[in-house]
LODRENFI-713195 format. One line per 8 residues: number of its first residue (from 1); their letters; for each residue x, z, y of C-alpha. Coordinates in Angstrom, 2 decimals. Each point is the difference from the previous one (the first is absolute). Example, Ala and Ser with C-alpha at 12.3 -4.5 7.8 and 13.67 -1.06 7.14 Angstrom:
1) as) 12.30,7.80,-4.50  1.37,-0.66,3.44
// end
This chain:
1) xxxxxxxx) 84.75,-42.00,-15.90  -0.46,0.26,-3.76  1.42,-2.53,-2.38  -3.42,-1.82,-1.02  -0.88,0.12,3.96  3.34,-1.62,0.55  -0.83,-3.10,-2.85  -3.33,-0.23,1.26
9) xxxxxxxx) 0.92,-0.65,3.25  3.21,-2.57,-1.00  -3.06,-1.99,-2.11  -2.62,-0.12,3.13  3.16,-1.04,2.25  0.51,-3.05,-2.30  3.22,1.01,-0.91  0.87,-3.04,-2.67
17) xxxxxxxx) 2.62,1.57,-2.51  0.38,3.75,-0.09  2.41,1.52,-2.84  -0.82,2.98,-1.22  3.00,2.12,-1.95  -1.42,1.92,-2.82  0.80,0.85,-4.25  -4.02,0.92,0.15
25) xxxxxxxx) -1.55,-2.90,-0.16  -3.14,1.06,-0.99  -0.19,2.35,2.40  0.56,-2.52,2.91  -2.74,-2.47,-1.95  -2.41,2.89,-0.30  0.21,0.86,4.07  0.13,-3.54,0.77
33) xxxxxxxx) -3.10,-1.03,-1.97  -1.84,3.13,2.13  1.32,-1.77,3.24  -1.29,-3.16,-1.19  -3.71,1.38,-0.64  0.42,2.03,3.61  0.58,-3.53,1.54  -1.91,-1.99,-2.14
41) xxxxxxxx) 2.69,-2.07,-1.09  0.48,-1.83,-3.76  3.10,1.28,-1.52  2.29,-2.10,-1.89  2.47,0.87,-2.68  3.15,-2.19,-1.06  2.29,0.92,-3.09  2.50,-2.09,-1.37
49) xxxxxxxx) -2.03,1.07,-3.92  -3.48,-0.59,1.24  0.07,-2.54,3.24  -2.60,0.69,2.74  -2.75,2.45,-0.60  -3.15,1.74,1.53  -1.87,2.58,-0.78  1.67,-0.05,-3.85
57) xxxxxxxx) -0.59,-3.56,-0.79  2.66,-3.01,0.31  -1.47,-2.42,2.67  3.57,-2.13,0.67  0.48,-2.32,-2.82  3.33,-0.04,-1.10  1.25,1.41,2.90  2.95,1.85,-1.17
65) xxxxxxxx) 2.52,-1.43,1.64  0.29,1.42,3.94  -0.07,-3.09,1.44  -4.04,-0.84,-1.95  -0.76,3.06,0.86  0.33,-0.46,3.67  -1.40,-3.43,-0.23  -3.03,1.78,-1.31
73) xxxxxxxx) -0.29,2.64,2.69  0.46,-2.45,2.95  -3.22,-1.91,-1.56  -2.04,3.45,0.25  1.48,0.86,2.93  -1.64,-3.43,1.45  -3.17,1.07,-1.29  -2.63,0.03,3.40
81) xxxxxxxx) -0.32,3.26,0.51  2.24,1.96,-2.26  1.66,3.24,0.11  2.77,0.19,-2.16  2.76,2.24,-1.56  2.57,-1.64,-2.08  1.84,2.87,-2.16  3.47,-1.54,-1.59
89) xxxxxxxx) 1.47,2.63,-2.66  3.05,-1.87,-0.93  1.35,-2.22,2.90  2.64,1.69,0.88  2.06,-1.36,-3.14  -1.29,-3.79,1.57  1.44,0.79,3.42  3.91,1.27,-0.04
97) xxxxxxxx) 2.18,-1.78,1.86  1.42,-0.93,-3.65  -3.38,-1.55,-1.28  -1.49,-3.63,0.81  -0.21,0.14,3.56  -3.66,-2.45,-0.54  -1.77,3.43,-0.42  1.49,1.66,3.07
105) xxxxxxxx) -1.08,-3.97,2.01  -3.38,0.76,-2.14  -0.90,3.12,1.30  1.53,-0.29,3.51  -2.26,-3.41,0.03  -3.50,1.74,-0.59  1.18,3.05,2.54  -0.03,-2.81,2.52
113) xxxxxxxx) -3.45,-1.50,-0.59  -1.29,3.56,-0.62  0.85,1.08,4.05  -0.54,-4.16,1.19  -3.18,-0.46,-1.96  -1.62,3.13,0.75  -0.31,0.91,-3.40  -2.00,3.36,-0.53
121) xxxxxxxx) 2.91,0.51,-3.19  2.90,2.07,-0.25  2.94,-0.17,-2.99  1.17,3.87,-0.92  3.35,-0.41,-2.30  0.19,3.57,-1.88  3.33,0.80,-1.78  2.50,2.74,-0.79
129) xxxxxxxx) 2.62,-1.28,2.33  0.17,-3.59,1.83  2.77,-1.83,1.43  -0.83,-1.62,3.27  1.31,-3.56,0.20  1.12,-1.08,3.17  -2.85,-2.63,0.33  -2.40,2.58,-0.79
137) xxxxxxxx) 0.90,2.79,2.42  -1.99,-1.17,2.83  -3.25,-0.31,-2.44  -0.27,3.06,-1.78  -0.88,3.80,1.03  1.53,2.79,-2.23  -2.44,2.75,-0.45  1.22,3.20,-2.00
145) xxxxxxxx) -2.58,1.38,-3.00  1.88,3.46,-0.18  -0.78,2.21,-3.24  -3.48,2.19,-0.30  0.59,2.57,3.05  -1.29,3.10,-0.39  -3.31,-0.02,0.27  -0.08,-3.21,-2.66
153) xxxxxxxx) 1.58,2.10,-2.58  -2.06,2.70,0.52  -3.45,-1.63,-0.39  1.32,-2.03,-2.99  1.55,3.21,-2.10  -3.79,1.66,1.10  -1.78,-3.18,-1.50  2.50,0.04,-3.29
161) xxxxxxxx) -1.29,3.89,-0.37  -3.70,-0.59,0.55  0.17,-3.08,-2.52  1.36,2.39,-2.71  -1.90,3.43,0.90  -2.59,-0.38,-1.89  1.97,-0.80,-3.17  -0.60,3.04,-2.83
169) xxxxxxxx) 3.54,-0.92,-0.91  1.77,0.59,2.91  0.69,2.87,1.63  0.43,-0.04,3.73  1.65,3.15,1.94  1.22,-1.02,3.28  -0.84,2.32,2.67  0.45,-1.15,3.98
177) xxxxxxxx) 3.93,0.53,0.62  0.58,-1.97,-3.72  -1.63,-2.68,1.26  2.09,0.19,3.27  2.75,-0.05,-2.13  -0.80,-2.66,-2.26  -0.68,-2.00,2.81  3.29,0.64,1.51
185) xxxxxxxx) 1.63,-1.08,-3.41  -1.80,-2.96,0.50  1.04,-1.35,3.08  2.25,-3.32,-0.14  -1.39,-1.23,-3.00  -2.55,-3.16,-0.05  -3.35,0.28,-1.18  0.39,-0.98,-3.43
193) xxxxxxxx) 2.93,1.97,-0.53  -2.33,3.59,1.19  -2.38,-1.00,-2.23  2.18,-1.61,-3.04  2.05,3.81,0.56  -3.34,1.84,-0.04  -1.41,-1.47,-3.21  3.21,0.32,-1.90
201) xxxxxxxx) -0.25,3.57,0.91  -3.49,0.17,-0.92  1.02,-1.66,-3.68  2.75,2.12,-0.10  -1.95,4.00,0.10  -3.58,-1.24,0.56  0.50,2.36,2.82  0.19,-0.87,3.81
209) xxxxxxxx) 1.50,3.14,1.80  3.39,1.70,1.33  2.08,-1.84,-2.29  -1.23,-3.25,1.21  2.16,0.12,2.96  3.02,0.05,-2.14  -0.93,-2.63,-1.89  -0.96,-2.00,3.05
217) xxxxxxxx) 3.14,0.64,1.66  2.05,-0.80,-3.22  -1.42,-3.45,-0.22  0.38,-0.16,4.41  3.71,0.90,-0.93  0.14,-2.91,-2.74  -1.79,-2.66,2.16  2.41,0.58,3.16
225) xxxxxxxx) 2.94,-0.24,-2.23  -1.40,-3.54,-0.92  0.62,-1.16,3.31  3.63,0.32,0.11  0.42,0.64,3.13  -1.58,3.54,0.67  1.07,2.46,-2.56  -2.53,3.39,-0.26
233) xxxxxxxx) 3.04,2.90,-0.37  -0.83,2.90,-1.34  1.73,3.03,1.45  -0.16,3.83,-1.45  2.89,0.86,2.58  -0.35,2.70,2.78  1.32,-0.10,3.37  1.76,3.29,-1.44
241) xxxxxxxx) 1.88,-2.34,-2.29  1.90,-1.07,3.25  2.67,1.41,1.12  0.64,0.76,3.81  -1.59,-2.87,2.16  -1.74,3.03,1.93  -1.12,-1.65,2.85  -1.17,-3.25,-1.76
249) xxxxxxxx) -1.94,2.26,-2.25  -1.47,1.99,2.95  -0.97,-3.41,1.74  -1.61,-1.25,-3.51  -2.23,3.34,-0.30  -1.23,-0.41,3.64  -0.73,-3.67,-0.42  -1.87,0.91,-3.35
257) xxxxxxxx) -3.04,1.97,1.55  -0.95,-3.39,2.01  -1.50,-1.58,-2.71  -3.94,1.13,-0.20  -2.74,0.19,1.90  0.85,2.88,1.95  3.19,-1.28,1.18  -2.19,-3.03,1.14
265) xxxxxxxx) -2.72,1.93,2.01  2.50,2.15,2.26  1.17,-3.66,0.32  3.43,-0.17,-2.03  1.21,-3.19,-0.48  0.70,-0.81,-3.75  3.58,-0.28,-0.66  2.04,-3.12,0.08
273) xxxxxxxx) 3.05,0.54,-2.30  3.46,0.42,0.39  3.33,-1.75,-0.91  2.50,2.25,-1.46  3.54,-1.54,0.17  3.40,1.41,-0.69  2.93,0.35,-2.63  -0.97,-0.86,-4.03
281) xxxxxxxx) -0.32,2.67,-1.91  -1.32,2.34,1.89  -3.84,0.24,-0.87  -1.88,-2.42,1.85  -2.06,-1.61,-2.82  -0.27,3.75,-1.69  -1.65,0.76,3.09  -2.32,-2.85,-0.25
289) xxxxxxxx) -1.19,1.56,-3.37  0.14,3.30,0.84  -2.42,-0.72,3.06  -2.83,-1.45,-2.24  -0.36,3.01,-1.97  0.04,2.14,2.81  -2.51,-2.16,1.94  -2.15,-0.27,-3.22
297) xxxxxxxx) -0.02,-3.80,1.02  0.88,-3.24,-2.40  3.48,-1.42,0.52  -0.23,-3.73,0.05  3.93,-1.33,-0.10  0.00,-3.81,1.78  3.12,-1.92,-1.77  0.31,-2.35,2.76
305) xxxxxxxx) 2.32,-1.93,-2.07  -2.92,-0.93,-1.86  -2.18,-1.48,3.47  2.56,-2.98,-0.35  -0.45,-1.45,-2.89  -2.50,-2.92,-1.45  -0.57,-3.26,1.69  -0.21,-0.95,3.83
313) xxxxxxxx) -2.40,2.20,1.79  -0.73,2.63,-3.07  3.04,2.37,1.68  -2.55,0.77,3.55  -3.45,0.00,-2.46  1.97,2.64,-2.23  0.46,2.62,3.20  -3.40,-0.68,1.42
321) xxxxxxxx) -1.01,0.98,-3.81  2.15,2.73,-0.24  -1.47,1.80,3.29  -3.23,-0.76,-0.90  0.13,1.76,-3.05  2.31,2.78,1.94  -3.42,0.52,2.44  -2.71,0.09,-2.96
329) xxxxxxxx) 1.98,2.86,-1.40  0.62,1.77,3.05  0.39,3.18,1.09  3.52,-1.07,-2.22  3.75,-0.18,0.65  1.41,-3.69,0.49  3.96,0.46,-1.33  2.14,-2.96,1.25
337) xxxxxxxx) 3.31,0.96,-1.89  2.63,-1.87,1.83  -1.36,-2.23,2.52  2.90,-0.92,1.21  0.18,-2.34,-3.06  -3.16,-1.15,0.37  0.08,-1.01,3.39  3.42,-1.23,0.16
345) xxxxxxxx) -0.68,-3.77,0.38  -2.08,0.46,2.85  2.38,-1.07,2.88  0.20,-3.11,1.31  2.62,-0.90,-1.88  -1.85,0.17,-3.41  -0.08,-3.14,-2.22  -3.14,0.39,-1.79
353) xxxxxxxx) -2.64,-1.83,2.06  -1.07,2.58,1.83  -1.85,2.10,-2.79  2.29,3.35,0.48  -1.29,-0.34,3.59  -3.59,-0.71,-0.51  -0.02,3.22,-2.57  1.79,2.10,2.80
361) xxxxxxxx) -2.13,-1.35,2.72  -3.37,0.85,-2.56  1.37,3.89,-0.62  0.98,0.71,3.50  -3.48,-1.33,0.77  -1.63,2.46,-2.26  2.28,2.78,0.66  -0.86,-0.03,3.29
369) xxxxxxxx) -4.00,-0.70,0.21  -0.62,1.59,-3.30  -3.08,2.75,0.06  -0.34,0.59,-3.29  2.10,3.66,-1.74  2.56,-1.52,-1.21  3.34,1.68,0.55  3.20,-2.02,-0.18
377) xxxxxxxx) 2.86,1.93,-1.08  2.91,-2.72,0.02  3.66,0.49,-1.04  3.25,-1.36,1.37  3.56,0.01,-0.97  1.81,-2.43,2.78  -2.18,-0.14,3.41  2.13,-2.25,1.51
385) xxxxxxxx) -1.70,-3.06,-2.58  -3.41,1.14,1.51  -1.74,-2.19,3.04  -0.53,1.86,2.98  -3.53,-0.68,0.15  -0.31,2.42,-3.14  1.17,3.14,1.84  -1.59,0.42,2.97
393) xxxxxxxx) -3.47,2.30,0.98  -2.53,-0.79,-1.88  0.88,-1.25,-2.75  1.17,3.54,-1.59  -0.72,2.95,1.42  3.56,1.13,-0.41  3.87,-0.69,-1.73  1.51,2.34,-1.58
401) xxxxxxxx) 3.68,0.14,-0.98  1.15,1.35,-3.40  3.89,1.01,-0.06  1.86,1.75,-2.31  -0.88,3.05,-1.28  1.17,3.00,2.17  1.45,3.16,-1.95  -3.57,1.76,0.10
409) xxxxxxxx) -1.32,-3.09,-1.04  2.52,-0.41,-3.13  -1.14,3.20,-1.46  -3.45,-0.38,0.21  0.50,-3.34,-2.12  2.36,1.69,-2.64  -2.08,2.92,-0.47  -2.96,-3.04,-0.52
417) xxxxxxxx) 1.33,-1.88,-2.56  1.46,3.37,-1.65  -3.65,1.09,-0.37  -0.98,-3.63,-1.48  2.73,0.35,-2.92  -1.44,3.76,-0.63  2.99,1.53,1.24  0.43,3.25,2.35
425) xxxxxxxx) 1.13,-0.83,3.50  1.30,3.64,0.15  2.45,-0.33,-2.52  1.96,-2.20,1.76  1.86,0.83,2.79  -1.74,-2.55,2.55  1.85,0.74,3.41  3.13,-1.27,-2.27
433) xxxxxxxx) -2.06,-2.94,-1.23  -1.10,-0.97,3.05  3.75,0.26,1.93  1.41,-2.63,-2.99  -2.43,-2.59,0.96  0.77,0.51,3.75  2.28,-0.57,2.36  1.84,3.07,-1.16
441) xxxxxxxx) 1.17,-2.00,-2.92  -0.17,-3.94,1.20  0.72,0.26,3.61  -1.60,0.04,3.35  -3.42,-2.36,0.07  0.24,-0.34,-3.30  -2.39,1.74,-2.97  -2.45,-1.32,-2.62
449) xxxxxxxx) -3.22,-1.77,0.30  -3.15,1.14,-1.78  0.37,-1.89,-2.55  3.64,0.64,-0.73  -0.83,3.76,-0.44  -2.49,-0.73,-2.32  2.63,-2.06,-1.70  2.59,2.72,-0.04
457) xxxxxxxx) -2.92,2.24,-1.66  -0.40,-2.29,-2.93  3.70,-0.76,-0.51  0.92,3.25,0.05  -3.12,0.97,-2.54  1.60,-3.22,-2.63  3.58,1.64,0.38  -1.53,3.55,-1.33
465) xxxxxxxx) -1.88,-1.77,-2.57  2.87,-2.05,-1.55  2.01,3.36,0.35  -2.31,1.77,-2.43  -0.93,-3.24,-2.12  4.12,0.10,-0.15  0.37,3.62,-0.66  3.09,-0.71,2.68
473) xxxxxxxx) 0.46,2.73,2.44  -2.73,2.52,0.71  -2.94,-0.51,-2.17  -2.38,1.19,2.87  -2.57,-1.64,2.24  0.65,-1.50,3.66  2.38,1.83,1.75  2.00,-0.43,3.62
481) xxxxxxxx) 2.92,-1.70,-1.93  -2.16,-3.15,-0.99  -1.47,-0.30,3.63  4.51,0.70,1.10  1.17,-2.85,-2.57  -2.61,-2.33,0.73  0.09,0.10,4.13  3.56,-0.87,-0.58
489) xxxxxxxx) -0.80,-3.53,-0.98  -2.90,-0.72,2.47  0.96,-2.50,3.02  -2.55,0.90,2.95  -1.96,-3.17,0.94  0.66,1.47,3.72  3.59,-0.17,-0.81  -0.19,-3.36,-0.54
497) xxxxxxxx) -2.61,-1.48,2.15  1.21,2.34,3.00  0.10,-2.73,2.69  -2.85,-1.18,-0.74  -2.04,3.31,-0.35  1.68,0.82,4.04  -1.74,-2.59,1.20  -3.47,0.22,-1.87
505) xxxxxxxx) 0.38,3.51,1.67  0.58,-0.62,3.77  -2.82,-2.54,-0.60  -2.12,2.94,-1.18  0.85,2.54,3.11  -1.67,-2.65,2.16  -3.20,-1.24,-1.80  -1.20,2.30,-2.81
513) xxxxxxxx) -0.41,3.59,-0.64  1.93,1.94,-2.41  -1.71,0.68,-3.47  1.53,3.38,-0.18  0.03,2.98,2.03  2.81,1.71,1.73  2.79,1.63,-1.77  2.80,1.77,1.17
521) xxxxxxxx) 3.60,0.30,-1.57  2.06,3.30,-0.48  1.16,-0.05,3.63  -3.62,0.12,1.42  0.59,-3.56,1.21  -2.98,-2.77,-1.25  0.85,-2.46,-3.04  -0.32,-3.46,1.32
529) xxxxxxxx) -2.14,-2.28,-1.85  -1.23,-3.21,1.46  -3.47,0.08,2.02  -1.66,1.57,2.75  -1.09,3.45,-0.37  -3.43,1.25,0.59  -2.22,3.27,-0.53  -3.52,0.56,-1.19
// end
C-alpha cells in the first residue's frame, strides 16, 4: 500500500487525529489538498501567523491561538453534511508535555465528539518531530512522510530540465546515465533542497550537465551535515590501504557484488551489515572508509551520541530521522562507530526514562525488517557492554574479530605508511623492522597495534628531521637507527591491557570470525590470534 493510499484510507476510517512527521510541509499540504479533491472534502489550514485558512483566504477570525482554532473547526465540523480536513502546521509546539496541558484537553475533547458525533471530519497534525503526551497516545496515529523516493526525484529533476530547455541561455547536455547519476546524487534530499541545488547550479554555469552531480552532491553533503547526527564521510582510501585482514577483505568483496539488480534476479538477498569488534588500534574504522571507496557507495557515519540529546522524546524522533534519511540515500553504507557507547544505557538498569531503550528497541527494529540497501558496517571496542539482542542472526550478517597485527600483517602496514611519507620500503631492512615491534623484542602475546606502527613511523620520521635541522649525528634521511631509538621508548598497549585483551580473545574463538587469515610462525606451527577461522 502506497503512502497516499494509506492516508486515504486512515481519513475514510474516521481516524480523528493522525500526526504526520515531516520538514516538507508543503509537500504533505500539496498531496493532502489532492486527497481532499479525490474525496471531496474542504481542506483547512491552521498557522500560528495566519489562523485558519481555505483555499488561500483566512476564514477563522482571530483564530491564532490553538485552542480558537479548534473551536472554529468543531463549528464546521457540525456543519449538516460536511466533509472536513483540518490541517494544523504548528501544534506540535501547543502540545508537549511541557506546554499548557488546555490544548492537549482541547484537542483530545473534539477527537471525542469527532468518533461520538459521527462527524464526517478528521484533524491531521503535520510536524518535523512530535512528542506524544501520555494523554494523547491513545488518540493519535503516527504516519511516516519519508523523503521523495526514487521515482519522485526522478520526475521532478525531468520537470526542472523541461522548464529550462527551451532557454537560449542555457545549455543542457545530460545524456541517459547523467541523469541516472544526477538522480542518484539526489536521493535523501527534500524537494526544495533538489530544486534550490539545481538552480544554484544553473546560476552558477548556466549549464545543466555532468558537473551538476557534483554540485548536487556537494550541497547533499552540506545539508546532511546540518543534521548533526548523520555525517556524509568522504573516503579516497582503498581496501589496499589495509593491511592484512585477508579474510574480512575476501568476505567484503563477495558481499559487494549483491548490491544490483542482477544479484536480485538470481534471488540474492541484499546484504545486512556486519559488526566488526576487537582490540583499538587495529583498523576497524579505516576499514569503514576504505569500504566506501571500494563499494563506490556514500559513507553516512551515525554519532549515536548525538540521538540523545534535546528535550523528552526528540532522542527516538532523531533515529527514526536518521534511518530515514539512511534509506532515501541508499544503496549507502550506515557506519555506527562504537555502538557500544551508544547503546550502553539500554539495560534495565538505565536511569534515563527509558529513552536509551526505546532508541535500541527502534534500531533493532529496523535492523532487522529493513528492505531498503543500506549496509550497516558497525564498530566495537568492548563487546561485553553490548545487549545480547544486538548479536544474534539477523541482525548482521556476520562479526568479525580484529586482533593484533600478525608479523605478515606488520609489514604490510610499515611498507604502507613508508609509501605515504614518499619513502622506499626497500631501503629498509623490513624483516628487522617487523621482529622489533614483535614478540621478538616485547615478549610472547605481545606486539604493536595498527596504530602504534603508524606511530613508530612518524616518530621515527621527527627524530631524523630534528637530526638534520640539528646538524647532530648523520645529516641523512630516515634510517633503521631512528625506527631502533624510538621502539625503545614505546610501551605496547597489549603489554599493558594483557588481561584484558585474553579475555576479549577467548570471547572471540567462540562467537566471531577472525579478520585475518592464517599465518604461521618459523616453526611451521599457526600464530594464534583471537577468532574462528574460516576459508573462502
Amino acid at each position: 500500500m502506497n503512502r497516499t493510499q494509506q492516508i486515504t484510507d486512515y481519513l475514510k476510517a474516521r481516524y480523528a487525529i493522525l500526526v504526520i512527521e515531516s520538514y516538507e510541509e508543503e509537500r504533505v499540504v500539496a498531496e493532502l489538498g489532492e486527497i481532499a479533491k479525490s474525496l471531496n472534502h474542504r481542506l483547512f489550514l491552521w498557522s500560528s501567523t495566519q489562523g485558519v485558512q481555505t483555499n488561500g483566504a483566512v476564514v477563522g477570525d482571530k483564530t491564532f491561538d490553538l485552542k480558537l482554532a479548534l473551536d472554529f473547526c468543531e463549528e464546521k465540523a457540525r456543519e449538516d453534511n460536511s466533509k472536513n480536513i483540518f490541517v494544523f502546521r504548528d501544534a506540535h509546539n501547543y502540545l508537549t508535555t511541557s506546554a499548557n496541558p488546555v490544548y492537549r484537553r482541547r484537542l483530545k475533547d473534539f477527537a471525542i465528539k469527532i468518533r461520538s458525533h459521527g462527524y464526517r471530519s478528521n484533524c491531521i497534525i503535520v510536524a518535523p518531530s512530535f512528542e506524544i503526551a501520555n494523554d494523547l497516545q491513545k488518540e493519535v496515529t503516527l504516519i511516516d512522510f519519508p523523503l521523495p523516493s526514487r521515482d519522485e526525484v526522478k520526475t521532478q529533476i525531468e520537470g526542472f530540465v523541461a522548464a529550462w530547455k527551451s532557454n537560449d541561455n542555457v545549455k543542457i547536455n545530460l545524456p541517459q546515465d547523467s541523469k541516472e547519476k544526477l538522480v542518484d546524487a539526489a536521493l535523501g534530499l527534500t524537494s526544495l533542497e533538489i530544486d534550490n541545488s539545481l538552480s544554484r547550479s544553473l546560476v552558477s554555469n548556466l549549464m545543466l550537465d555532468e558537473n551538476t552531480v557534483k554540485d548536487l552532491l556537494a550541497e547533499k553533503k552540506q545539508i546532511i551535515r546540518k543534521t548533526g547526527i548523520l555525517e556524509y564521510i568522504d573516503s579516497q582510501l582503498d581496501l589496499d590501504d589495509v593491511g592484512g585482514l585477508a579474510t574480512l577483505k575476501k568476505w567484503l568483496h563477495l558481499r559487494s557484488q549483491c548490491f544490483g539488480q542482477a544479484a536480485k534476479e538470481f534471488g540474492v538477498g541484499t546484504p545486512k551489515g556486519l559488526l566488526l569488534t576487537g582490540v583499538p588500534g587495529c583498523g576497524k574504522s579505516l576499514t569503514a572508509k576504505c569500504v566506501s571507496s571500494s563499494w563506490n557507495m556514500p559513507l553516512l557515519r551515525l554519532d549515536m551520541g548525538k540521538i540523545f540529546q534535546g528535550v523528552v522524546g526528540s532522542s527516538e524522533s532523531n533515529i527514526r530521522s536518521a534511518l530515514r534519511t539512511a534509506e532515501a540515500i541508499s544503496p549507502c553504507i550506515l557506519w555506527i562507530d562504537e555502538i557500544e557507547k551508544g547503546l550502553s544505557g539500554s539495560s534495565s538498569g538505565s536511569s534515563d526514562g527509558g529513552t536509551a531503550t526505546r532508541v535500541f528497541g527502534t534500531l533493532l527494529t529496523w535492523m532487522q525488517e529493513k528492505t531498503a540497501p543500506v549496509f550497516v558496517f558497525a564498530t566495537a571496542n568492548n563487546i561485553a557492554s553490548l545487549p545480547p539482542e544486538l548479536l544474534r542472526k539477523g541482525r548482521f550478517d556476520e562479526i568479525f574479530f580484529v586482533d593484533f597485527p600478525s608479523a605478515l600483517e606488520r609489514k604490510k602496514i610499515l611498507e604502507i605508511h613508508l609509501i605515504k611519507l614518499k619513502r622506499d620500503p626497500g631501503q629498509f631492512d623490513l624483516d628487522r623492522l617487523v621482529a622489533l615491534g614483535g614478540e621478538a623484542n616485547f615478549g610472547q602475546n605481545i606486539s604493536l597495534s595498527g596504530a602504534e606502527l603508524e606511530a613508530w613511523v612518524g616518530d621515527s620520521l621527527i627524530d631524523a628531521f630534528s637530526r638534520r635541522v640539528s646538524g647532530s649525528g648523520d645529516p641523512a634521511d630516515l634510517a633503521m637507527s631512528d625506527f631502533e631509538a624510538t621502539i625503545s621508548r614505546m610501551v605496547p598497549m597489549s603489554k599493558v591491557r594483557k588481561d584484558e585483551f585474553t579475555k576479549l580473545r577467548e570471547w572471540a574463538n567462540q562467537n566471531a570470525i577472525s579478520a585475518s587469515a592464517a599465518t604461521f610462525n618459523e616453526d611451521g606451527a599457526e600464530t594464534q590470534t583471537g577468532g574462528r577461522r574460516i576459508d573462502f
